[in-house]
N, C-alpha and C positions, 0 to 999 in steps of 0.2 A: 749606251749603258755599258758600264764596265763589269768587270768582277771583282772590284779591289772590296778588301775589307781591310778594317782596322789592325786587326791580327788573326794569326793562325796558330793556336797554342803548340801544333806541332808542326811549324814551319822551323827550322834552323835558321835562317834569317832574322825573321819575329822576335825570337829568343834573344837573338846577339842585339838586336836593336830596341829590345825592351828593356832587356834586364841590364844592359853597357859591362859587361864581365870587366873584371882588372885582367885577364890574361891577352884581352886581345888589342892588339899593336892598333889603337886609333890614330888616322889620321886628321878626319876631321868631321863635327857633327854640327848640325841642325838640325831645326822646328822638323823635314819634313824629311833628308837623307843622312846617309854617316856614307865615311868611307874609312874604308880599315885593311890592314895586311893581311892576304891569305892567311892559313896554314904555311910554316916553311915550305915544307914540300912539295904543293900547289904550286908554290909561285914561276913565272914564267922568267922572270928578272930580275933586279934589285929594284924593289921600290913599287912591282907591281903590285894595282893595289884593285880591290873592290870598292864601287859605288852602288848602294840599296838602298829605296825607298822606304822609309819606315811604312809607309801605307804597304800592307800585302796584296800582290796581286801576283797571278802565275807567271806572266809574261808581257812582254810589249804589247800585244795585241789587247790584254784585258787592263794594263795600267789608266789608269784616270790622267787629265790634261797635267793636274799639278804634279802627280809623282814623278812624271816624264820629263818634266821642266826642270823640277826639280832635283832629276840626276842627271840629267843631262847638265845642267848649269855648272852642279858639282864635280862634274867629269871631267869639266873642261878647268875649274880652279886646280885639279887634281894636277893635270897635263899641266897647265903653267908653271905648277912647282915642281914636275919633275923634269920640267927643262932650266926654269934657274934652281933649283936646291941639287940635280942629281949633273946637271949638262948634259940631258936625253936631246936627242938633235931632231927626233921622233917619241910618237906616241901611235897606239896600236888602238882603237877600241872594239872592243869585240863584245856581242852579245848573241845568246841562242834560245831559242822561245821555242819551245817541247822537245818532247824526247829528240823524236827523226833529224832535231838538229843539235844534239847536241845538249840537250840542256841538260844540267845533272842536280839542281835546287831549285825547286819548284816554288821561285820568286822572283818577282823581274830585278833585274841586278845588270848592270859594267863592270869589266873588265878594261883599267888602264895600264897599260904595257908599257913604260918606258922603251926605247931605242937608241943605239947608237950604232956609228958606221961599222961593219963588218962583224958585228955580233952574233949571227948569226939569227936572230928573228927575222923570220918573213911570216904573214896570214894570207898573203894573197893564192888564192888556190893553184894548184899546178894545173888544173886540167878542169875541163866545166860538166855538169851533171849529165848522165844520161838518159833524163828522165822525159817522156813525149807527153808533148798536151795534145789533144785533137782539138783544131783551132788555130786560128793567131794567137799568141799569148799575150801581145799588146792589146789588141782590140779582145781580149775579155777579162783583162784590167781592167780599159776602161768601162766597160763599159759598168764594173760596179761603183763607179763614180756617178754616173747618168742618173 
């Protein structure tokens, strides 16, 4: 079971994917996601862009099979054109489900990042968490597959 719903009337996503504003830079929409331009000031790049489900849901973890397909599908037409419309030689995706990590709109959404050589974008972390499980942390992964 998920958590998605239809809309969230005080979602800031919901809004921009309900109501389609003229002010905001679409890049491209359907039956089930949109992708569109930050805020200038947000953006990470030229050309970086969001991908959201119009189904609302918090995060990856509570999205439904088609929302996830569905931006993910859209993420990846997003990436193609911004390597032939932009000559990105890379693409970044990022995404972060609650607060602790980061999330700052509480709706599941991508992040596509253009790249190019020596631009100075990297995501890859400098240094790994220093957070301890008591355990294997593989063997109690799986074992909530079991």
């Amino acid at each position: 079971m998920t958590g998605a719903t239809d809309d969230d009337p005080t979602c800031t996503f919901c809004r921009i994917v309900r109501d389609e504003p003229d002010s905001t830079r679409w890049i491209d929409r359907d039956e089930d996601a949109v992708a569109f331009l930050p805020l200038p000031d947000s953006r990470l790049a030229p050309g970086h862009t969001l991908v959201v489900p119009r189904e609302h849901s918090l995060g990856l973890l509570d999205a439904s099979p088609r929302a996830l397909h569905a931006t993910v599908d859209l993420a990846q037409r997003v990436g193609r054109a911004m390597k032939g419309g932009l000559g990105a030689t890379g693409t970044v995706l990022l995404q972060a489900t609650g607060v602790d990590a980061g999330q700052s709109v509480p709706h599941f959404h991508l992040h596509v990042v253009p790249c190019w050589a020596d631009d100075g974008i990297t995501f890859w972390p400098a240094g790994s968490s220093g957070h301890v499980v008591d355990g294997d942390p593989g063997a109690l992964l799986a074992e909530m597959f079991e």
